[in-house]
N, C-alpha and C positions, 0 to 999 in steps of 0.2 A: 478532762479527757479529750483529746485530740480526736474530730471528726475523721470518719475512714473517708480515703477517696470515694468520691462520685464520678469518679471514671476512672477508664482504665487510662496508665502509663502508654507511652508511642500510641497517643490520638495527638491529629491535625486537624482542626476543625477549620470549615473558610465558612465564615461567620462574620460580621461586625464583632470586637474581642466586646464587649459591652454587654451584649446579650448572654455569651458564652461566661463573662465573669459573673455575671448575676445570677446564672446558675451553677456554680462553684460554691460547693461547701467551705466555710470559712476557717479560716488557720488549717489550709490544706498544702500549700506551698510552701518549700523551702528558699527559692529562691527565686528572684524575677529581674530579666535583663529584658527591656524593652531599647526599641528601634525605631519610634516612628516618624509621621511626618516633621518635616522642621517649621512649616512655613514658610519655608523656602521661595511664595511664588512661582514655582516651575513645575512643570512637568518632567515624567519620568516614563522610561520604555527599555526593556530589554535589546538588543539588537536581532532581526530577522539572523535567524542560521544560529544563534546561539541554545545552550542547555536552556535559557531561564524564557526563548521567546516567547511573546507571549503575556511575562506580567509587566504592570504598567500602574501609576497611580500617578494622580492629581495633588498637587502640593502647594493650594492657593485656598485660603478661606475665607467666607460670608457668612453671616448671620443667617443666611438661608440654607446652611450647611450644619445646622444644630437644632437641637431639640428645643422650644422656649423651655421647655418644663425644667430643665437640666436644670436652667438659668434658675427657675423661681424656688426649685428646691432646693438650691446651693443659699438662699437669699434667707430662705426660712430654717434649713436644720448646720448648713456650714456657713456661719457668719464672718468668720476667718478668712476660707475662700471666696464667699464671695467679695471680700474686701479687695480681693488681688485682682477678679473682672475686672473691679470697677477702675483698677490702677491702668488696664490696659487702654494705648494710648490710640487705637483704631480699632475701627468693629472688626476689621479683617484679625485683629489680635485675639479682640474677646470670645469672636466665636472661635479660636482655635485655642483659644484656654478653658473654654469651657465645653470641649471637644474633650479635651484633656483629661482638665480637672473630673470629669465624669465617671469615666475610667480608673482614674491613678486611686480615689475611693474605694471602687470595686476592689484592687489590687492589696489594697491597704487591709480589707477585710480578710482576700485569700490568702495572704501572707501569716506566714508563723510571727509568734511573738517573738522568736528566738532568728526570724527569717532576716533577710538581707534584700534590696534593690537599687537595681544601677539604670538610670535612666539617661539612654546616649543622643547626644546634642548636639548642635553649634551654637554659635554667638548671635544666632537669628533672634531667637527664643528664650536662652538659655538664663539669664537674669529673670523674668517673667517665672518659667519651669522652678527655676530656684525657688522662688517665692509660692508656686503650690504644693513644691515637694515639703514646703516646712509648714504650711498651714494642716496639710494629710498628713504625713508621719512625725513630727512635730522637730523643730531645732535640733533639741536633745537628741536626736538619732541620727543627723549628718556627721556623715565620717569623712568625706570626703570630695573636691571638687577637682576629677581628674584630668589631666588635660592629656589627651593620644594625638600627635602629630602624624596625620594620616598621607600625609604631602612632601613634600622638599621646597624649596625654594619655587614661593609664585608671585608673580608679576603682578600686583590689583594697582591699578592707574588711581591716585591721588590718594593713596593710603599704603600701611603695614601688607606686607602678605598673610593673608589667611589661610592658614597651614594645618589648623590642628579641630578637634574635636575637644565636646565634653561628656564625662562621665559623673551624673549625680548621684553617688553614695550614698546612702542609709540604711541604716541596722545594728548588725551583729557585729563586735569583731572579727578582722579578716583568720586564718588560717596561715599563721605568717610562715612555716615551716615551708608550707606547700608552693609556696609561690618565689622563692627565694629564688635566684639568680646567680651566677658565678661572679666573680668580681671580674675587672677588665684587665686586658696586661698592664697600661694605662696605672692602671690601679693600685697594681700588684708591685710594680719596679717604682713607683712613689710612692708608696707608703710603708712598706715590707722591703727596707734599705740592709734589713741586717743579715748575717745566714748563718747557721752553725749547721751541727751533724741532727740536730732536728729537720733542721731544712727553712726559710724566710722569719721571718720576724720582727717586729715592729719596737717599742719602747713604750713603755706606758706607766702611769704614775701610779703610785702606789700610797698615795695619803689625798683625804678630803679638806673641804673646808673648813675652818673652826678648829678653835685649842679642844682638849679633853683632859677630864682630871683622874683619868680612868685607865684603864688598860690602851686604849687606844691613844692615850697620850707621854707613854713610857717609851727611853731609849731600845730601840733595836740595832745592833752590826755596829752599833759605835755611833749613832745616826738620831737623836730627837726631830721628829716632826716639827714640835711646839717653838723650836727654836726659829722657824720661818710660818709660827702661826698657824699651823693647822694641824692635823690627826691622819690617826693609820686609816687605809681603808682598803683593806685587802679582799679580794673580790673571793665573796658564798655562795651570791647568787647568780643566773646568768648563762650565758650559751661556754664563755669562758669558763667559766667555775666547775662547768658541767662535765666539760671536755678533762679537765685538771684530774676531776677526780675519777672519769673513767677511764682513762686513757695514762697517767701517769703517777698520780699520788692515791690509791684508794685510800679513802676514809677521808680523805681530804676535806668533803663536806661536811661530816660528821663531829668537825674538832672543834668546838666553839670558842677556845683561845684566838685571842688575834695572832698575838705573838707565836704562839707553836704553828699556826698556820704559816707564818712568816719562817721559823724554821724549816716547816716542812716543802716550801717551794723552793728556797736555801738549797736545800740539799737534793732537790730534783736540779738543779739548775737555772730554773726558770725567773732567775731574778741577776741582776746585772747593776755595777755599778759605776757612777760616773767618775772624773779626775776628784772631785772634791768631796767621794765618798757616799752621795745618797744614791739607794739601792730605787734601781725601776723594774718592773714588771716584763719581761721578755712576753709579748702577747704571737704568737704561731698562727702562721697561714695555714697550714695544717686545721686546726680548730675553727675556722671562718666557716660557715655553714653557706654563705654567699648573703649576697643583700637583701633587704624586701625592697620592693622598686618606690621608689618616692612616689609622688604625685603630677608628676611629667615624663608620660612615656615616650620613648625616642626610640624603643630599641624592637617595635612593632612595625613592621612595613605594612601599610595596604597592599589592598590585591591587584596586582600589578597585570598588565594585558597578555603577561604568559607564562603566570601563576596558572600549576595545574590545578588548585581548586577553584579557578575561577570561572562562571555559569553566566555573565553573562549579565546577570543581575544587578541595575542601575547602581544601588547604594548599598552592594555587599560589602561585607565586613570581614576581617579576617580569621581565620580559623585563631590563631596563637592570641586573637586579644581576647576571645570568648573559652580561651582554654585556660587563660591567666584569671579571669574574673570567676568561671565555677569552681576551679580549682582554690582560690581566692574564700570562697562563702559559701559553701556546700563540701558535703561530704560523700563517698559512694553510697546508692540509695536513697540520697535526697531526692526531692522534687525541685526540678527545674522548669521553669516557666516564660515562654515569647511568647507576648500579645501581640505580636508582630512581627512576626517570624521571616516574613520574606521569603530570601532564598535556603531558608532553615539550617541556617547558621548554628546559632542555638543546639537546637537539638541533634544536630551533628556532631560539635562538641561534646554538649551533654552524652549521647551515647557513648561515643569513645573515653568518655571516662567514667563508666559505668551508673550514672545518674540515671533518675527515671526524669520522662521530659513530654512535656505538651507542651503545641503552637499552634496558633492560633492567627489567619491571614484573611482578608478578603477574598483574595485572589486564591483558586484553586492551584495555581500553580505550584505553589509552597510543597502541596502535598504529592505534588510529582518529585520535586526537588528531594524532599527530603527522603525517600527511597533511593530517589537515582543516586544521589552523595554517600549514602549510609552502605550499599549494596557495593558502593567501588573499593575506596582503599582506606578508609575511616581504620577499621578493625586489624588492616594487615600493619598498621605503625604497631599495633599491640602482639603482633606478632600471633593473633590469629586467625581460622580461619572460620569462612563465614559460610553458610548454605543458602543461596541466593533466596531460595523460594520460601526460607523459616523467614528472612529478614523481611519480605515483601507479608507474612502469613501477622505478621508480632505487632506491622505498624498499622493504626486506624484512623482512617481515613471518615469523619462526622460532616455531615448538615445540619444535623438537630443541634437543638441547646440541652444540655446536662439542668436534671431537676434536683435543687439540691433537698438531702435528706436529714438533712442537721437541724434542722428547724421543730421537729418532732411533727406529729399528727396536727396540721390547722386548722383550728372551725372553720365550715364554711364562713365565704363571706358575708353571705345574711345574718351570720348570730351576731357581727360584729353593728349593725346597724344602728340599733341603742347607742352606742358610746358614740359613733360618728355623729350622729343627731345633734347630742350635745357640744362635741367639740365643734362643728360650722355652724352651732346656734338654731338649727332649723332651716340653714340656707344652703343652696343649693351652690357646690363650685362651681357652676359655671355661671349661670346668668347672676345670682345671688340674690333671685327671688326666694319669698321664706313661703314651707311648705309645709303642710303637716305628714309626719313621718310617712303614712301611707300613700303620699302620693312624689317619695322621694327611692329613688333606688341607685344599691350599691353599684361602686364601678372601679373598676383597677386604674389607678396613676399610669402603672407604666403597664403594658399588655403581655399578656402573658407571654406572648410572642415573641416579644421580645427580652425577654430574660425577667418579666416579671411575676413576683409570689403571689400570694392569699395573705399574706400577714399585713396584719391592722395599717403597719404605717403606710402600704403601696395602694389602699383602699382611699374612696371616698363617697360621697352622698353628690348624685345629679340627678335633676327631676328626668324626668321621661322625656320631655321635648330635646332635652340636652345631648343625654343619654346617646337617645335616637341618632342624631345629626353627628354625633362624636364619630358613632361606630366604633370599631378598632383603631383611632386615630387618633393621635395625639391630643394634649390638650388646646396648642399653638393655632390647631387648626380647629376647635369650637370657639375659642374665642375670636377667630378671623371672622367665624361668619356670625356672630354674633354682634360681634359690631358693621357687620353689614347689611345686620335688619334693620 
């Protein structure tokens, strides 16, 4: 049974997403398109006077920029991941994969089993990224490594120009209907050389590989297959086939002969033949439903300096490549999902194509953004119209963290004390002097505060001296000052 939301649809929380994903009920999301930092080294700022002034983020990392604990739990229950810290090649790498890797976990839980995500890159990171998105969602579910040319031609002194982005795929099958594309003239006057009262058409073959001793291997029109080694293979199945049989032969599908199917395209027309008598397939531009786009986008522009939905926003992204990816792995009514929302991109899209949608930013600005965009012309491409003050009423605007409810009723964490006794032996996590039970008390891993439970595994055993000196603080820092007694 699929847990119900623990929140409502149009919430923007400005949060660390971390906290906010640890309160997320699991296999709540249908889809997740993250944006974050790259590692980039630099810094970022909206420009004074624009929609987005205002938001700004840091894009350099240290080890003093992450949790230790992140690190030692990835050591003890993800051995996978932790394998891929250890591959990174500077502390400025590993604390920004284990920034990461922290999060992309959480992600992996909220996500449906049937869900999708697309994690957007560059070449900073993006071999590294690879390597945690396969130890989290494992090999078997990469679909994809997309590559969006967000650029044109740039000059980098002593190297290739750096033009493009990445997209890391995993999940579900895409929705290839939805995302199709028109072909190009390009396209259309090279490949589509022929014309009748149909209208363009192409040439296509109408026999496979390999002899047959079968039907498929019997004279048609005057014409054996077998005589240049291979068999009939007259198209059932397919966007073609489909077309055939609604559009011009009904029952077409339905005739399991090869040969009468051969007849019956015969006699529509739809078969043509050359000077030395073998018959080809007349395939119709008419029937092209358009392409699904490969794996290198080119035909996406970034948001250009007088693009009108541009805000402003350092490392916006464009409306058409977030409208091709929901459209792409979600259907209307899914849940859509930005841990890093920014200038709420995401969720701009998502709404105009009727998804439900949560993001999630540091920065409060996100949740001005994503009013101010939703409230303009989003709704009028749909051709309708909107009541300002419903749209401002519908969107939620969060500080807290969501508690999730999936977990059922938890004993307190004192029932749990027994078991933990046994599992550290009697020792205490932190200093790892041994204690007898009563004078050892429970304590949260990760605080509540932070997006952590009451369940058994975010629990542990620290004597009272420990306890004390922790407070609400990490563990990084009781072992700091424990090694400075």
């Amino acid at each position: 049974m699929v847990p119900p939301l623990n929140w409502k649809p149009r919430t923007i929380w400005t949060a660390d997403c971390l906290y906010v994903l640890r309160g997320m009920n699991s296999a709540s999301v249908d889809l997740i398109y993250l944006d974050p930092p790259f590692n980039s080294k630099a810094d970022y700022a909206a420009p004074i006077g624009s929609i987005a002034a205002g938001a700004a983020f840091r894009d350099t990392w240290s080890l003093s920029d992450v949790d230790a604990e992140w690190i030692n739990l990835m050591e003890a229950r993800h051995p996978a991941l932790y394998r891929v810290l250890l591959a990174a090649m500077t502390d400025s790498d590993k604390a920004y994969l284990a920034y990461m890797a922290a999060r992309i976990l959480e992600m992996r839980r909220v996500l449906k089993p049937t869900g999708s995500i697309y994690l957007h890159c560059d070449d900073t990171a993006s071999a590294y990224l690879r390597l945690v998105m396969d130890a989290v969602f494992g090999r078997g579910n990469f679909r994809n490594e997309i590559v969006w040319k967000r650029i044109g031609n740039h000059n980098d002194a002593g190297r290739f120009g750096r033009t493009n982005d990445r997209l890391l795929f995993y999940g579900a099958p895409i929705r290839r209907d939805a995302v199709r594309v028109p072909l190009t003239d390009a396209n259309v006057s090279s490949k589509y050389r022929h014309r009748d009262g149909r209208g363009r058409y192409r040439k296509g073959d109408l026999t496979g590989p390999g002899v047959s001793q079968g039907e498929a291997g019997r004279e048609w029109g005057g014409w054996n297959p077998t005589s240049i080694g291979r068999c009939w293979s007259v198209p059932r199945t397919g966007d073609y086939a489909a077309w055939i049989d609604r559009d011009v032969v009904p029952g077409y599908l339905t005739e399991p002969s090869i040969l009468a199917r051969l007849d019956m395209l015969h006699e529509a027309g739809l078969i043509a033949f050359t000077r030395n008598g073998t018959p080809e397939l007349k395939r119709y531009l008419a029937a092209n439903p358009g392409q699904v786009p490969p794996d290198v986008w080119t035909d996406i522009p970034p948001v250009n300096s007088q693009a009108r939905e541009r805000v402003g926003y350092p490392t916006q992204k464009p409306l058409a490549l977030l409208d091709r990816i929901i459209r792409a792995s979600s259907d209307p009514g899914d849940m859509v999902l930005d841990p890093f929302c920014g200038c709420a991109t995401t969720c701009v899209a998502a709404h105009a194509l009727d998804r439900k949608w949560t993001g999630i930013d540091l920065s409060p600005k996100a949740a001005d953004l994503v009013v101010e965009r939703i409230r303009g012309d989003v709704r009028k491409a749909q051709g309708e119209v909107v009541q300002q003050g419903r749209i401002w009423r519908e969107i939620i605007h969060r500080t807290d963290l969501p508690r999730r409810t999936d977990l059922g009723p938890l004993p307190h964490p004192r029932t749990h004390k027994t078991a933990l006794y046994g599992i550290q032996s009697g020792d205490c996590a932190g200093c790892r002097e041994h204690f007898h039970a009563r004078n050892l008390e429970v304590d949260h891993i990760i605080a509540r505060e932070k997006g952590g439970t009451d369940h058994a595994e975010n629990l542990q055993l620290l004597c009272g001296h420990c306890n004390r000196t922790k407070g609400d603080r990490g563990m990084e820092y009781l072992r700091a000052k424990l090694q400075l007694r």
